[in-house]
C-alpha positions as CSV (number, residue, x, y, z in Angstrom):
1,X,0.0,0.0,0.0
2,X,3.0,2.1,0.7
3,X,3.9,1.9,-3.0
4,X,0.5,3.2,-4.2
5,X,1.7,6.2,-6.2
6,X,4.7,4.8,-7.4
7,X,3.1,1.9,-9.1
8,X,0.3,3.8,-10.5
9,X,3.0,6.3,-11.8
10,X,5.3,4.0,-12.9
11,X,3.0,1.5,-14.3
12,X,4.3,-1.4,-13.0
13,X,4.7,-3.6,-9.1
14,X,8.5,-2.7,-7.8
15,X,10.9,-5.5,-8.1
16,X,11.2,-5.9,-4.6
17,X,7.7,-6.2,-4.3
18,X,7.6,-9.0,-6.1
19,X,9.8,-10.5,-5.0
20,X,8.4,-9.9,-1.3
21,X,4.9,-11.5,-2.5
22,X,7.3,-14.9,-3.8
23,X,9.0,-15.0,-0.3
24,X,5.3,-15.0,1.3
25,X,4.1,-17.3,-1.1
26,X,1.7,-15.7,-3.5
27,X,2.4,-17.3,-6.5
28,X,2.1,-20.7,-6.0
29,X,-1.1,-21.3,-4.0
30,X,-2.5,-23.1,-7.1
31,X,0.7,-25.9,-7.0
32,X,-0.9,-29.1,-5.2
33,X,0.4,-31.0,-2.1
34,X,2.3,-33.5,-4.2
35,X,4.2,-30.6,-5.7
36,X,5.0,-29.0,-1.7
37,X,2.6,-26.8,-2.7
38,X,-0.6,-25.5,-0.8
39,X,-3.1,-27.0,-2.6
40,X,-5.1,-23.5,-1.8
41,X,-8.7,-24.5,-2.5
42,X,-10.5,-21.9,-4.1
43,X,-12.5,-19.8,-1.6
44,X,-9.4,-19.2,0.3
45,X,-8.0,-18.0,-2.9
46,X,-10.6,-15.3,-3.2
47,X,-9.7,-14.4,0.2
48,X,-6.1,-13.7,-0.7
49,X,-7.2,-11.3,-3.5
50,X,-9.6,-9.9,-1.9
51,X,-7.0,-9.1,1.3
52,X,-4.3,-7.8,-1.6
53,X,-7.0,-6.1,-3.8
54,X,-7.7,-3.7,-0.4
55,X,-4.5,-2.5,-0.1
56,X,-3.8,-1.8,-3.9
57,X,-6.0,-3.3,-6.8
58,X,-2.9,-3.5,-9.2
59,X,-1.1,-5.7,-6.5
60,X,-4.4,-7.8,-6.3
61,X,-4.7,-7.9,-10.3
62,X,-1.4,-9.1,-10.5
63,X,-1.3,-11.8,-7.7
64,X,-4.5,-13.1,-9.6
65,X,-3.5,-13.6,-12.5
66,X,0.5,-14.8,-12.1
67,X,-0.8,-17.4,-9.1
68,X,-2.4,-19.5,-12.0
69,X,1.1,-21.2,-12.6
70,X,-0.3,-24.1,-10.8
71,X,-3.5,-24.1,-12.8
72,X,-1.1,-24.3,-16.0
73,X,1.2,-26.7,-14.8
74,X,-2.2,-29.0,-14.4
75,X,-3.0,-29.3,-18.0
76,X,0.2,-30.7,-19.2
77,X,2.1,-34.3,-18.4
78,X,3.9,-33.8,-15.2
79,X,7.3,-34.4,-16.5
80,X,6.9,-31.4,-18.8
81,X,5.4,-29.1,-16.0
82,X,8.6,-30.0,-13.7
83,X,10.4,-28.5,-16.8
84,X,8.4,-25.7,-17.0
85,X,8.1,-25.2,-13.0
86,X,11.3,-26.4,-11.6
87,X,10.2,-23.6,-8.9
88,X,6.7,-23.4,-7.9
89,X,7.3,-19.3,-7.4
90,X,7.7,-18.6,-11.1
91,X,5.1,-16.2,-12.1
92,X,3.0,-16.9,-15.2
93,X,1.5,-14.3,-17.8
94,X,-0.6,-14.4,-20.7
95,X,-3.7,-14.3,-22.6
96,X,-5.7,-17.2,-23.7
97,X,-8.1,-16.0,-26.4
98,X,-7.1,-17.5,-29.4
99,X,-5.3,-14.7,-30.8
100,X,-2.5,-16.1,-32.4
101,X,-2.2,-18.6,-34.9
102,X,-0.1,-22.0,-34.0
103,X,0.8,-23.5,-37.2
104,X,1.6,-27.2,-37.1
105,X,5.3,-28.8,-38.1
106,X,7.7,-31.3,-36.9
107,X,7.3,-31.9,-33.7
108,X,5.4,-28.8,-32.5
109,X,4.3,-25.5,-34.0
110,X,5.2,-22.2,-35.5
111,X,3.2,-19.8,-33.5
112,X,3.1,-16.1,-34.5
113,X,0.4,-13.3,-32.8
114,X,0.0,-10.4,-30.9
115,X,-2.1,-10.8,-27.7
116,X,-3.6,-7.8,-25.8
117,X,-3.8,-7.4,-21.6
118,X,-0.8,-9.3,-20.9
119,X,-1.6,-8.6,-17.1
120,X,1.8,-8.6,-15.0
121,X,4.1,-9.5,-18.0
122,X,6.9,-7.2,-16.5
123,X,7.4,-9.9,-14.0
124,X,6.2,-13.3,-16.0
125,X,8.8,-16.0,-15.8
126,X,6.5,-17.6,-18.2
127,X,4.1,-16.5,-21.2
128,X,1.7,-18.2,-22.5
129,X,-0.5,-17.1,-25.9
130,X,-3.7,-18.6,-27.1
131,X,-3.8,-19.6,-30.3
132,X,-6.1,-21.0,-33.4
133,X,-5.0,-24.5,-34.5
134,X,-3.3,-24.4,-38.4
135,X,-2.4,-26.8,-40.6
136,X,-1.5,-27.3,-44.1
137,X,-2.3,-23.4,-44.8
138,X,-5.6,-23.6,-43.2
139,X,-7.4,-23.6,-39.4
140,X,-8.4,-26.7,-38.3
141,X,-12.2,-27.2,-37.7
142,X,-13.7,-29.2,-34.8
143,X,-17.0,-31.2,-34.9
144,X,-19.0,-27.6,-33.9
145,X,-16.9,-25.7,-37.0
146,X,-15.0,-23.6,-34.6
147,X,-11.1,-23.4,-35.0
148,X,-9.2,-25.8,-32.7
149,X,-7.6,-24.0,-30.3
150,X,-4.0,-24.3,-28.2
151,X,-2.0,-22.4,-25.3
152,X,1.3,-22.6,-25.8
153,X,4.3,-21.7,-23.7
154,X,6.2,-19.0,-25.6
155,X,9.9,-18.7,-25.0
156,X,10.0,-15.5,-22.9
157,X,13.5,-14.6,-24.8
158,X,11.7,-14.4,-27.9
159,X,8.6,-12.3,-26.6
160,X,8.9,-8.4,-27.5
161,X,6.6,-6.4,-24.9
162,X,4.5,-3.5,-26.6
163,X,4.4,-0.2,-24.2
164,X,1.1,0.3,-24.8
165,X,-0.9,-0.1,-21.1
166,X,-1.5,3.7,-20.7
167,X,-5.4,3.1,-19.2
168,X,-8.0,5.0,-16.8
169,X,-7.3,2.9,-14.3
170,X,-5.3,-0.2,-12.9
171,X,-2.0,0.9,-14.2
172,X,0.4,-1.1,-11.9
173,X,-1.1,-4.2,-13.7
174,X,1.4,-3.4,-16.9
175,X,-1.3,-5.0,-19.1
176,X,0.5,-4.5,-22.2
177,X,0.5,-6.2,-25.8
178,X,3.1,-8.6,-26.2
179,X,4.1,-10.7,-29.6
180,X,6.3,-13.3,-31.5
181,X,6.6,-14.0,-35.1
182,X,7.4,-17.5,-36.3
183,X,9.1,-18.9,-33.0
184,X,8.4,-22.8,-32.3
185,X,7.2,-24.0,-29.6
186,X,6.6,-28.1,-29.0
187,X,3.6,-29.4,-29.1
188,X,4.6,-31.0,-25.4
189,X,4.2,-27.5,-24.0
190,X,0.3,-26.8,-25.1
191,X,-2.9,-27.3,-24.2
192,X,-6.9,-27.2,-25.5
193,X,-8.0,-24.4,-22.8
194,X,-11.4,-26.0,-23.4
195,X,-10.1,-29.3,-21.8
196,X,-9.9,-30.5,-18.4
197,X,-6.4,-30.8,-16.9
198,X,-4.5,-34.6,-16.1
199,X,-4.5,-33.9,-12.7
200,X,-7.4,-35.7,-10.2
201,X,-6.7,-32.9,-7.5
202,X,-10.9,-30.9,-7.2
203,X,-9.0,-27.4,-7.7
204,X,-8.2,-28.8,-11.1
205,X,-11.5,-30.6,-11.9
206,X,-13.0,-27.6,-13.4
207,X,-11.1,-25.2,-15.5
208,X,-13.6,-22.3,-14.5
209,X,-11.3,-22.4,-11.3
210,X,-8.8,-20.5,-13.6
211,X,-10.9,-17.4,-13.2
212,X,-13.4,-18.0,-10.4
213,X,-10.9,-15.3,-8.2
214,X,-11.3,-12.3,-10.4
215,X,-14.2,-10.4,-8.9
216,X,-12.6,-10.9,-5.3
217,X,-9.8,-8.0,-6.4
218,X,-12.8,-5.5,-6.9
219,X,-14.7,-6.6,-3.7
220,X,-11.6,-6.0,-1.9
221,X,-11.1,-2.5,-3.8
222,X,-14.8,-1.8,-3.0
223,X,-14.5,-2.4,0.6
224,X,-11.6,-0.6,1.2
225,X,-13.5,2.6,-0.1
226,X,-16.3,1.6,2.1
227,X,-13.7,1.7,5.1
228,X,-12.1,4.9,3.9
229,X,-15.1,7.0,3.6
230,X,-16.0,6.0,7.0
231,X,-12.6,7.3,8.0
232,X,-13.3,10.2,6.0
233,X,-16.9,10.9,7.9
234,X,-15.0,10.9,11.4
235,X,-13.4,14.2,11.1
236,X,-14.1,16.1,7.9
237,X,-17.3,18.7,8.3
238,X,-19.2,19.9,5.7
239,X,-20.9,22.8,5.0
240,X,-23.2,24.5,5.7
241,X,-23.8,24.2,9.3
242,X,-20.0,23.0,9.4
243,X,-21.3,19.4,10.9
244,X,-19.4,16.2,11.0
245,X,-19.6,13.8,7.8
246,X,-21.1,11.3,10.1
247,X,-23.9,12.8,11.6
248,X,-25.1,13.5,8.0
249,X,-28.0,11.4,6.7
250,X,-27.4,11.3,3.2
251,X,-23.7,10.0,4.4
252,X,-25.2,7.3,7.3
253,X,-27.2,6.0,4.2
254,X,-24.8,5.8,1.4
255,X,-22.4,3.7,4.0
256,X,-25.5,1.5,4.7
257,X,-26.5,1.4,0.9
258,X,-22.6,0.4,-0.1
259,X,-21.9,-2.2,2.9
260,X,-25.0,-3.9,2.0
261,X,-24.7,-4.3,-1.8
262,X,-21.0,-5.1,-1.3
263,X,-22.1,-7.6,1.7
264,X,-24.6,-9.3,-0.9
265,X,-22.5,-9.8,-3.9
266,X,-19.7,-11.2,-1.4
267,X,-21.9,-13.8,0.2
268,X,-23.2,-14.3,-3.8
269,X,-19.7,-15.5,-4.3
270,X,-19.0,-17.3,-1.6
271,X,-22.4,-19.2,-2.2
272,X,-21.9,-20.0,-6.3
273,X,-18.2,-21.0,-5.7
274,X,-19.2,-22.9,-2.9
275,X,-21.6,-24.5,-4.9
276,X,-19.5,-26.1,-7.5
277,X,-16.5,-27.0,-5.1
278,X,-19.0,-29.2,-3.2
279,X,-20.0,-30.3,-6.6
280,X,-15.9,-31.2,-7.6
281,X,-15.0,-32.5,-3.9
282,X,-18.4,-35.2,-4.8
283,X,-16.3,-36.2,-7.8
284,X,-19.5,-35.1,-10.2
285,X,-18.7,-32.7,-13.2
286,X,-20.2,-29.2,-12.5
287,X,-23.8,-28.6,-13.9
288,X,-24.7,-26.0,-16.5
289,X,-26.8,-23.9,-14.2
290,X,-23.7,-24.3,-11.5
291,X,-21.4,-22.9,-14.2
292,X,-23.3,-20.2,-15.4
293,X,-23.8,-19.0,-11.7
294,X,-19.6,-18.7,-11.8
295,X,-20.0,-16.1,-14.8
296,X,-23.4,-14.7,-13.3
297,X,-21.3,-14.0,-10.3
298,X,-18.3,-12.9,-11.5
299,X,-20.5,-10.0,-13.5
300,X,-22.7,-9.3,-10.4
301,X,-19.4,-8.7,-7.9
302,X,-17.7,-6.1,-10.4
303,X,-20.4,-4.4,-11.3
304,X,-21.8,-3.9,-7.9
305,X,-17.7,-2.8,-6.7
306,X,-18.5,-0.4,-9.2
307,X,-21.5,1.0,-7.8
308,X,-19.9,0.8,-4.5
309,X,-17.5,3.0,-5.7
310,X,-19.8,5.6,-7.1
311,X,-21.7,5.6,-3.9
312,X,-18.8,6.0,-1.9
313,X,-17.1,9.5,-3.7
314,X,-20.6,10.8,-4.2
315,X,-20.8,10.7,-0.2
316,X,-17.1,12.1,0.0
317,X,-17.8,15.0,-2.2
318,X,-14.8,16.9,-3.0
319,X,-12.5,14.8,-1.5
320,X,-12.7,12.3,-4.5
321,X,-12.0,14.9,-7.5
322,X,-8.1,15.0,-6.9
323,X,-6.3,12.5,-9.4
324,X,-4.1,12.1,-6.1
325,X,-7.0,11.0,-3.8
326,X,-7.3,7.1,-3.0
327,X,-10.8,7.7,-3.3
328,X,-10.3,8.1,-7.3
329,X,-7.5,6.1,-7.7
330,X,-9.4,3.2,-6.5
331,X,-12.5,4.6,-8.4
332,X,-10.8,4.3,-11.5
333,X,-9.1,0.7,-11.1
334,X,-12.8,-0.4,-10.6
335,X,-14.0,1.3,-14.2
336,X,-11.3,-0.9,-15.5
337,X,-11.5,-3.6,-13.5
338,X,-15.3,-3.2,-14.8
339,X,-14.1,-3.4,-18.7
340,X,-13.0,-7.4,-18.3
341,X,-13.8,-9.7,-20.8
342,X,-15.7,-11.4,-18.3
């Protein structure tokens, strides 16, 4: 939190930072007890973001999406994710749309593309791309008619990061394009993304687990703004009879108003999440109703931090117009945050 300023002004986490979040463990909370690893299940993931996510959304963003290098290392044989995580603190990076195009040769493929929102690629030990499936000059077609699709592990060395993450909001995340042009990669080190993983492990049983920890960086956002105003009502006055912030109705209600949305779209996460972990831990595949609730929830939480937000500087009134104020720093990250694919 300390660090606030200098990572939204320099667009990017601090080294040491990093590196302070591997010592504690961040990164590899998806790595499974057979690995050493945590085996984190995925509630108390949420929790984690949610925790970093109140301090500094950036932080959160990145912790999110670079703690999935256990998640990754699940969809390929084990020998070839010891190669590719010989330490389970390597951060990964990437996007998985299928972007680029991976065309098939000896052995592996030629992948070239340029993928946007490379979320915390500064730091990435690892990069991944997704990719449409080519062969013989041409996509290849699955039963539905829709091109196959891969991830594949690009060699970092041969990645060239694009400068181009200059955003409203979230700016420490360093979401910026990255590329590669005609660099192979073996077929060992990809994966369908619409495939379960090889490992029996429940956090790997279904691959909506990937993403189910998103929202929890903007309910953690949201609730520190919900703290801070309340700060903020202690000891500012407003005019015109020069009273306390908290002995101000419209104030009293907008904290009750932005504690109880933020309350109900936390306990809706919780509860859908819940839902399909029970579902995993039975062994059963989750339903389609159970999986939609995962999206359904991921929209309601982000959009409801949003309105949390807007609540919140409305009640703070001036105090949330200055670029410099927390208030709209954290405002902003949420308008991003609010612009996900999800």
């Amino acid at each position: 939190e300390a660090a606030a300023d200098t990572i939204a002004r320099n667009r990017r986490l601090p080294d040491d930072l990093i590196q302070a979040m591997q010592r504690a463990g961040v990164f590899r909370i998806a790595f499974p007890r057979a690995w050493g690893g945590p085996d984190m299940d995925i509630l108390q993931q949420c929790e984690i973001m949610e925790i970093l996510g109140y301090h500094d959304a950036s932080v959160g963003w990145v912790a999110m999406i670079c703690s999935d290098s256990g998640h990754y290392a699940a969809r390929v044989e084990e020998s070839v994710a010891r190669e590719l995580y010989p330490d389970m603190d390597l951060l990964t990076a990437g996007w998985l749309a299928p972007i680029g195009q991976a065309h098939r040769v000896d052995g592996g493929f030629k992948v070239s593309g340029r993928w946007q929102f490379g979320s915390g690629c500064l730091h990435a030990h690892r990069l991944v791309g997704g990719c449409a499936l080519w062969e013989n000059g041409a996509p290849v077609m699955d039963d539905h008619n829709q091109p196959e699709r891969r991830v594949v592990w690009l060699p970092v060395d041969e990645v060239e990061i694009h400068d181009t993450w200059y955003t409203t909001g979230l700016a420490g995340s360093g979401s910026n394009d990255y590329s590669v042009k005609e660099t192979f990669v073996p077929e060992a080190r990809s994966f369908d993304p619409l495939r379960i993983g090889t490992r029996p492990e429940p956090l790997y049983r279904y691959h909506g687990f990937f993403f189910a920890n998103l929202p929890a960086v903007a309910l953690g956002c949201a609730r520190r703004m919900i703290d801070d105003l309340r700060a903020l009502a202690m000891h500012k006055r407003v005019m015109p009879a020069m009273q306390l912030m908290k002995d101000e109705y419209r104030v009293q209600v907008a904290l009750a108003d932005a504690t109880a949305r933020l309350g109900a779209a936390h306990a809706y996460q919780n509860d859908r999440i819940g839902a399909v972990w029970e579902t995993v831990l039975r062994g059963d595949a989750p339903t389609l109703e159970q999986r939609a609730g995962i999206a359904l929830m991921s929209v309601h939480a982000i959009q409801t931090s949003l309105q949390v937000a807007e609540l919140v500087c409305e009640a703070a009134g001036s105090t949330a117009l200055y670029t410099a104020s927390p208030f709209d720093r954290r405002r902003r990250d949420l308008m991003t945050i609010a612009h996900h694919l999800v």
